[in-house]
N, C-alpha and C positions, 0 to 999 in steps of 0.2 A: 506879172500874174503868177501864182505861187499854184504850185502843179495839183491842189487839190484843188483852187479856182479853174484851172484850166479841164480837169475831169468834170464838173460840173457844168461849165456853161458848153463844155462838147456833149455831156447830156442832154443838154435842154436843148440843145439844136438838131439834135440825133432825133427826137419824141417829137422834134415842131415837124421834123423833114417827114417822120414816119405816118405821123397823124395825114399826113396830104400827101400820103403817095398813094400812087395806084396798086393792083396787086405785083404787078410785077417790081414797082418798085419797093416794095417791102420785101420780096424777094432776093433783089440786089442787096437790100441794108442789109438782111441776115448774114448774105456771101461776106461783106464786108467785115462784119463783125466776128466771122468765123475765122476768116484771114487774118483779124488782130490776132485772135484766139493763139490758130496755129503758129504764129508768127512768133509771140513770147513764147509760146509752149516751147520752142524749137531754140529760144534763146535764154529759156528757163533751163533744159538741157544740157546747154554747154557752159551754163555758168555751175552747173550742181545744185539749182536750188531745185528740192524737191517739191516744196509746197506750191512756188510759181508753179512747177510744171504742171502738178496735179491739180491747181484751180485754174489753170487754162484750159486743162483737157476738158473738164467736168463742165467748165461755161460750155465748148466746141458742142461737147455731145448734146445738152440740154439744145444750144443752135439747130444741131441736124437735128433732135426729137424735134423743133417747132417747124422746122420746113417739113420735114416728114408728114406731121398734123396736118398741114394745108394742104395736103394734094387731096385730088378729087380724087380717086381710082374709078368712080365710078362714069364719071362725065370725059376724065383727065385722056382717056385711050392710051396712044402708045408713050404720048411725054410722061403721062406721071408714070406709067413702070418705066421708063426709061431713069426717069427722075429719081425715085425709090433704088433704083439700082446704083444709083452713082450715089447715093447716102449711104449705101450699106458699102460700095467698094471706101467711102471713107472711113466710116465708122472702122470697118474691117484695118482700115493702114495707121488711124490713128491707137489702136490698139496695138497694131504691129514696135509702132513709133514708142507708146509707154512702155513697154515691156522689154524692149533692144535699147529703151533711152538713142533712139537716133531722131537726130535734126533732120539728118538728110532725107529722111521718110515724110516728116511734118514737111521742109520744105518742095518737095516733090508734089503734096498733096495741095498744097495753096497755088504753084504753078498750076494745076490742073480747075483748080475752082477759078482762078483768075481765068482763062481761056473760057468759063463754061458763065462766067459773070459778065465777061465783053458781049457774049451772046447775048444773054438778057438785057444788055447797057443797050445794043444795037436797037433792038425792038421795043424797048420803053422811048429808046428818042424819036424810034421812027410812027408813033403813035401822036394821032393828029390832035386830040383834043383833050383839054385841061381831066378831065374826068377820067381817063383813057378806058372807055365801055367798047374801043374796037378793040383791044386786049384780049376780048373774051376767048378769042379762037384760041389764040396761041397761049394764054394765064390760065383757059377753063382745066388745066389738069393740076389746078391749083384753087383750093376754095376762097371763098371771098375774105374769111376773115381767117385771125391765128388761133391757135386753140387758148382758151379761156379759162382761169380756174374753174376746177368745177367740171370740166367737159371731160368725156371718156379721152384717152389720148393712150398710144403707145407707152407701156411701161418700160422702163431702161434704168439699169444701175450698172453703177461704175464706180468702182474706188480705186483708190491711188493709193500706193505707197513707195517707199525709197526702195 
């Protein structure tokens, strides 16, 4: 399989898995995709390549603006500011991370989303049914769907350069 076959059919199974998760499983696929993010970012860094690092970062943050989009603040209580707080402590280190060019910050930073990702892992398996609608308690500080073109959402810019 030749590696742009292989980016494409982990597409197509990435959108089959997404379409039939629940909310907290979409929640987890974003964590994960944030973690590839940081993960090159942090090995775009030590290789010197500027542009990897800068279209890692710029996927990462576009990542946290869409989990950001989904929280409820209004339903969510103390998770989504709990939640909103732990995007802004990332956002805040992956900033740190472009501007020092340090790995050890990006890798600091995916340690911390893997700890806070095995949480959500725990409570989407422990969710009895195919639909997962007992979720609500623990996802309500999370809206049902992601923000949509077109929908008011959080503005953010970021640029890169060497």
């Amino acid at each position: 399989m030749t590696p742009m076959t292989s980016k494409i059919t982990s597409l197509a199974y990435r959108q089959a898995a997404t379409r039939q998760a629940s909310v907290v499983g979409l929640v987890i696929a974003l964590y994960d995709t944030l973690i590839g993010n940081l993960r090159r970012a942090a090995e775009a860094i030590e290789r010197g390549d500027i542009q990897g690092r800068c279209d890692e970062l710029i996927h990462g943050f576009k990542v946290l603006q869409q989990l950001d989009a989904m929280l409820d603040m209004e339903r969510g209580g103390e998770t989504a500011v709990k939640n909103r707080r732990f995007y802004n402590l990332l956002r805040g280190q992956m900033l740190t991370a472009q501007f020092k060019l340090s790995s050890e910050t990006l890798k600091k930073q995916i340690g911390l989303i893997l700890e806070v990702r095995e949480a959500w892992q725990q409570i989407d398996n422990a969710l009895p049914s195919p639909d997962r609608s007992s979720a609500s308690l623990i996802a309500s500080a999370f809206a049902h769907t992601p923000v949509q073109e077109g929908e008011s959402k959080p503005r953010q810019t970021f640029s890169c350069s060497g």
